[in-house]
C-alpha positions in Angstrom: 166.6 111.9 88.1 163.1 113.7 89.0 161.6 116.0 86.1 159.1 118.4 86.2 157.6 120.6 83.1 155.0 123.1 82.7 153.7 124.7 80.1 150.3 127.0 79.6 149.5 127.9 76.5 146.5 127.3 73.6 146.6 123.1 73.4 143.3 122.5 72.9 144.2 120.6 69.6 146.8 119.0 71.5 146.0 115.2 72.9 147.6 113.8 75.3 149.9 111.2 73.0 151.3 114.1 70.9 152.2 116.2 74.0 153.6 113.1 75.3 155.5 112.4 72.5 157.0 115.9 72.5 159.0 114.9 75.5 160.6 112.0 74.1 162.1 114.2 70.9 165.6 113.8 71.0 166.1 110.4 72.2 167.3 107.8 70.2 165.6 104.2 69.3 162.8 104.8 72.1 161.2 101.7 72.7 158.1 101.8 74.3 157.8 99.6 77.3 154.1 100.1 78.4 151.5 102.9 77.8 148.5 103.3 79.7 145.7 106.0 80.2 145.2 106.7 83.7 144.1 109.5 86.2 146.0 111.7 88.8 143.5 114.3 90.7 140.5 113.4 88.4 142.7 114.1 85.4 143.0 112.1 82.3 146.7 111.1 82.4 149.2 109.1 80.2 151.7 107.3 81.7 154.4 106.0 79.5 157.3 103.6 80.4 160.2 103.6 77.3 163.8 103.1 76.8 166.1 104.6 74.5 169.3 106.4 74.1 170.5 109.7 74.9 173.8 110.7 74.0 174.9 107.5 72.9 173.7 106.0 76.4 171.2 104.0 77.3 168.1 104.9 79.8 164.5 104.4 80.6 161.6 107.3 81.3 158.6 106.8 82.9 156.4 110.3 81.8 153.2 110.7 83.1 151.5 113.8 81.0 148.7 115.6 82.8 146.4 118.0 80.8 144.4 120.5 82.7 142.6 123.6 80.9 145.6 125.3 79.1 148.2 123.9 80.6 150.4 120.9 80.3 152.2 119.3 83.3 155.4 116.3 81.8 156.4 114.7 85.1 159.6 112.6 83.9 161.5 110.3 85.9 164.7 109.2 84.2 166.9 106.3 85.0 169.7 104.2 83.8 168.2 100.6 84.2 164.8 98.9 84.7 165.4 97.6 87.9 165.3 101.1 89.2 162.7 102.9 87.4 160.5 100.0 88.8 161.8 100.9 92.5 161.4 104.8 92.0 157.9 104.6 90.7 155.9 104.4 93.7 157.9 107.7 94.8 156.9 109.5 91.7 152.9 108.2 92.3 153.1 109.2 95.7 154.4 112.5 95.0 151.7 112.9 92.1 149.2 112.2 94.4 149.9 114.8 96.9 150.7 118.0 95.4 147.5 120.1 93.7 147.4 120.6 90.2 145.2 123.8 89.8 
């Protein structure tokens, strides 16, 4: 599963961890796989890869959290083992890398 958020609003105290963060409220034992700061579109990003349990079940995120301005952009993709997050990532980069933040 492919998700996309938006939000604009005042964030200027907001970093990029906490906003982060905010997506992953409401899942159970996360564990945190890797966490990196990278860029999309001469952006500071974070890109987070965790596990953890919703609804009783067990699946792994990778969020890549984008701020620009006053506006936050969670891309989440969401899947139910490892093995495919790893083969779905390069999608989700791709698709990062073409469309225009603005």
């Amino acid at each position: 599963y492919f998700l996309f958020n938006s939000a604009c609003r005042k964030y200027e105290g907001s970093n990029l961890n906490a906003l982060n963060s905010s997506i992953l409220s409401g899942i159970e034992q996360i564990n945190f796989l890797d966490k990196k700061n990278t860029f999309y579109q001469e952006r500071e990003a974070l890109e987070v890869l965790a596990s953890g349990k919703l609804d009783g079940v067990e699946r792994f995120f990778r969020i890549i959290t984008i701020q620009k301005n006053n506006c936050i952009y969670d891309y989440v993709l969401i899947s139910i083992n490892l093995k495919n997050t790893e083969a779905d990532t390069p999608m989700l980069r791709t698709f990062l890398e073409r469309i225009v933040i603005k």
